[in-house]
C-alpha positions in Angstrom: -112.3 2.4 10.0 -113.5 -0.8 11.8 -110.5 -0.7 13.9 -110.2 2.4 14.7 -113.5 2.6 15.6 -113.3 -0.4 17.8 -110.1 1.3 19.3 -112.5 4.0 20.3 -114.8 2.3 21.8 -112.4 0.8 23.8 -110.3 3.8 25.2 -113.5 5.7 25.9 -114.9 4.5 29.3 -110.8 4.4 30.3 -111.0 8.0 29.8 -114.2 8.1 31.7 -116.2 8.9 29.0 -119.5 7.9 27.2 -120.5 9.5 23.8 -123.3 8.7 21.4 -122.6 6.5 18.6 -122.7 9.1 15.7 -120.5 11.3 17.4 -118.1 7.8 17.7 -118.6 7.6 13.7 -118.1 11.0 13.3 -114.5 10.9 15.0 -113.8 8.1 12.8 -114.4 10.1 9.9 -112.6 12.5 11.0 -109.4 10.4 11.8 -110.0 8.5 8.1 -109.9 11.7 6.4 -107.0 13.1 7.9 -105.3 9.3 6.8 -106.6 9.8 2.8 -106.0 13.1 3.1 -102.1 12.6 4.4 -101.5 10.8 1.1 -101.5 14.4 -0.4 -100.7 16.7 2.2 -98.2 16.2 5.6 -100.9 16.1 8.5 -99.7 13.2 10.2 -96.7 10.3 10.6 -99.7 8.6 12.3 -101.4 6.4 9.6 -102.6 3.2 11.4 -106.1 3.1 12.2 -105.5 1.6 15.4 -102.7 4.6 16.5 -105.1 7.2 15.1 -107.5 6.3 17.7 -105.2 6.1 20.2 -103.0 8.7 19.6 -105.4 11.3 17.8 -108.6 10.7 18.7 -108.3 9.9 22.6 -105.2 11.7 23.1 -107.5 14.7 21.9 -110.5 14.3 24.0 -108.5 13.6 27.4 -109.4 17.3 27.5 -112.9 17.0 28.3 -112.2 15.0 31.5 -110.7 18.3 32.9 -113.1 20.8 31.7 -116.5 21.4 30.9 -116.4 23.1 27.6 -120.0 23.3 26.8 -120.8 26.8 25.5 -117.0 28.1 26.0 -115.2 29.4 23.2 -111.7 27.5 22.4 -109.1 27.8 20.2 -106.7 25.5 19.2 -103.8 27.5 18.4 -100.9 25.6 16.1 -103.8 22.8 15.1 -102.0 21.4 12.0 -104.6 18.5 10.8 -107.2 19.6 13.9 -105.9 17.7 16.9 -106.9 18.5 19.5 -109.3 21.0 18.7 -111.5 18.5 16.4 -112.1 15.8 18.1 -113.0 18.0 21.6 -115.6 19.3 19.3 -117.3 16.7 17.8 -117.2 15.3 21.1 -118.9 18.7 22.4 -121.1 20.6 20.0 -122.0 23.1 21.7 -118.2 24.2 22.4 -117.2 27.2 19.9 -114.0 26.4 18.0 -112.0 28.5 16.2 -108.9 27.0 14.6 -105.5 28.4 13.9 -102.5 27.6 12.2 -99.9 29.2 10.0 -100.2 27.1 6.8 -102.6 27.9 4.2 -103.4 24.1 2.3 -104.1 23.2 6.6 -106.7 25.2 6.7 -108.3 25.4 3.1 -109.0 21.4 3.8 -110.2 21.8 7.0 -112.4 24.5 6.0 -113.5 22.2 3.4 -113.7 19.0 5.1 -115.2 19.9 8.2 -118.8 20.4 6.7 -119.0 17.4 5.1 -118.9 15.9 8.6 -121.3 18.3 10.1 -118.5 19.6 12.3 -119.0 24.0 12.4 -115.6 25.5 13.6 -113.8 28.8 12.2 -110.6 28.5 10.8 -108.5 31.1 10.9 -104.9 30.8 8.4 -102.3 33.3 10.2 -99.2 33.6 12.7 -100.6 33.2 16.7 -98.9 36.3 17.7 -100.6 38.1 14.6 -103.8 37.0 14.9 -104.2 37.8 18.6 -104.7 41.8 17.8 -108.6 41.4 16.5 -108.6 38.3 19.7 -107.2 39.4 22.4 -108.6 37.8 26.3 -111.6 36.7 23.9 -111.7 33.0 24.5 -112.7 30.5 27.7 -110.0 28.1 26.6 -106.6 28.1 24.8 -105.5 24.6 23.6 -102.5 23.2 21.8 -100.6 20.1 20.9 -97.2 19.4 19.8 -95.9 23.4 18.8 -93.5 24.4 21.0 -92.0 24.0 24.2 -93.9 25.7 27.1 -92.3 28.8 27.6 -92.7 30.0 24.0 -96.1 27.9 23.5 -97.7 30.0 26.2 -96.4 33.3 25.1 -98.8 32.6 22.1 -101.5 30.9 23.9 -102.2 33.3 27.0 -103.1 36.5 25.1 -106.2 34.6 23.2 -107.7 33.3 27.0 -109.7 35.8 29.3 -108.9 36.4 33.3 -110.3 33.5 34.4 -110.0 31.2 31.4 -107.3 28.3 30.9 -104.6 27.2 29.0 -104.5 23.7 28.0 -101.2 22.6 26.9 -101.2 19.3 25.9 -97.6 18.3 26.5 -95.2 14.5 25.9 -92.3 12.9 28.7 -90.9 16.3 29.0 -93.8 17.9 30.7 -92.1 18.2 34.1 -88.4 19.8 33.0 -90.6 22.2 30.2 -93.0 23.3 33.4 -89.6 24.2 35.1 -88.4 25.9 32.3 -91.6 27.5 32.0 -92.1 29.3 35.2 -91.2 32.9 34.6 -93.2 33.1 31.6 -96.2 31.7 33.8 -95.8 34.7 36.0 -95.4 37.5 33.7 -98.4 36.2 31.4 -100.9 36.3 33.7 -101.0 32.3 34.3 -100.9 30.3 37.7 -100.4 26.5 37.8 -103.8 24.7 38.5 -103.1 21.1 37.3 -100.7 18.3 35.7 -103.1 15.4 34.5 -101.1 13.0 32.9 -102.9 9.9 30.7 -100.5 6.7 29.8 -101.5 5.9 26.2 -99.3 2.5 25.2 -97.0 3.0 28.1 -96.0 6.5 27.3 -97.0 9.5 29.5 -99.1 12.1 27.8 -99.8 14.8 29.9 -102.2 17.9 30.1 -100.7 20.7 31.7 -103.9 23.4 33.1 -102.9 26.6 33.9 -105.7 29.3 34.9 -105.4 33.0 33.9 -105.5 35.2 36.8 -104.4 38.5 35.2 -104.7 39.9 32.1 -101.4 39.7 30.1 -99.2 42.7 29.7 -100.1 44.0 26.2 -96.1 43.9 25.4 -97.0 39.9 24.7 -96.9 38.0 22.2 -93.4 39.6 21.2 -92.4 38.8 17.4 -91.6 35.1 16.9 -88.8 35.3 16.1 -87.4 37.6 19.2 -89.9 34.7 21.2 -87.6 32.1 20.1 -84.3 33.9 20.3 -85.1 35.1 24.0 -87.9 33.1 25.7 -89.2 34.0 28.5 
């Protein structure tokens, strides 16, 4: 916990970020308890407390340097153990997370966890392309990390975000090629490039890839899964 939480400290005002000490201890707790937690449960190949801050914990709230999610209504679509939606919202309270993901035991120890940190989010155990029918264009922000590549991660993303919302795709070394790949699906669902941030963490490029919503997207999307993958956009 010590070294993760010095790790944090550290990364922080690289980031360009300040945040109160309890939130700091907060994040650590979070990162610890996904660590015990793993002992029992696949959330992470990332056990040392020093790559939990770094790759978890900052990795995670690089998103708040390119947006202001006070009051805005995210969802972290795919968030396995909670990254990145966690993290943004200790960081931010006043953000409104909801939490998705596919696998039941996920979400029954988030839901269980989260209070004991003080941390309010709704978590929400279905498919993405099921769950958007009661969400549809509900939400300021769509974030995700690690689900897919682009052109089948924003099939499922874009329907949750309203016009004038965003898509945060939070994206590795193949950001560029999977943009590439990505831009007929960008058109069809409403999106339009805005930004590629990228953040070197240990000499390896992680990279945020913003997209705004500029039209609603055709009610058609999210196809089933399995027709997503077979035939991408």
């Amino acid at each position: 916990m010590n070294k993760m939480l010095e790790t944090l400290r550290e990364g922080l005002p690289r980031l360009g970020l300040g945040l109160p000490e309890d939130a700091q201890e907060t994040l650590c707790a979070f990162g610890a308890g996904v660590v015990k937690q793993n002992e029992v449960m696949n959330l992470t190949a990332i056990t040392d407390p020093e790559q939990v801050a770094k790759l978890h914990l900052l990795d995670s709230l690089s998103l708040l340097t390119l947006a202001d999610l006070k009051g805005k209504r995210i969802i972290d679509v795919g968030c396995g153990a909670g990254f990145p939606g966690v993290p943004v919202k200790i960081a931010c309270p006043e953000a409104k997370l909801t939490l998705l993901d596919s696998l039941g035991k996920r979400m029954t120890w988030l839901e269980g966890f989260l209070p004991q940190l003080g941390v309010e989010a709704e978590c929400v155990t279905a498919r993405a392309e099921e769950a958007v029918v009661s969400r549809r264009e509900q939400y300021d922000f769509a974030t995700s990390r690690a689900v897919a590549r682009l052109n089948i991660l924003l099939e499922l993303t874009a329907p949750y975000v309203k016009v004038g919302g965003k898509v945060l795709a939070m994206k590795g070394t193949a950001a560029m090629e999977e943009l590439e790949e990505a831009k007929n699906a960008i058109r069809r669902l409403g999106l339009k490039l805005e930004k590629v941030a990228e953040f070197p963490v240990d000499g390896t490029a992680h990279t945020v890839i913003v997209l705004k919503k500029v039209a609603p997207t055709p009610s058609q999307y999210p196809r089933r899964y399995a027709k997503i993958k077979q035939a991408p956009l």
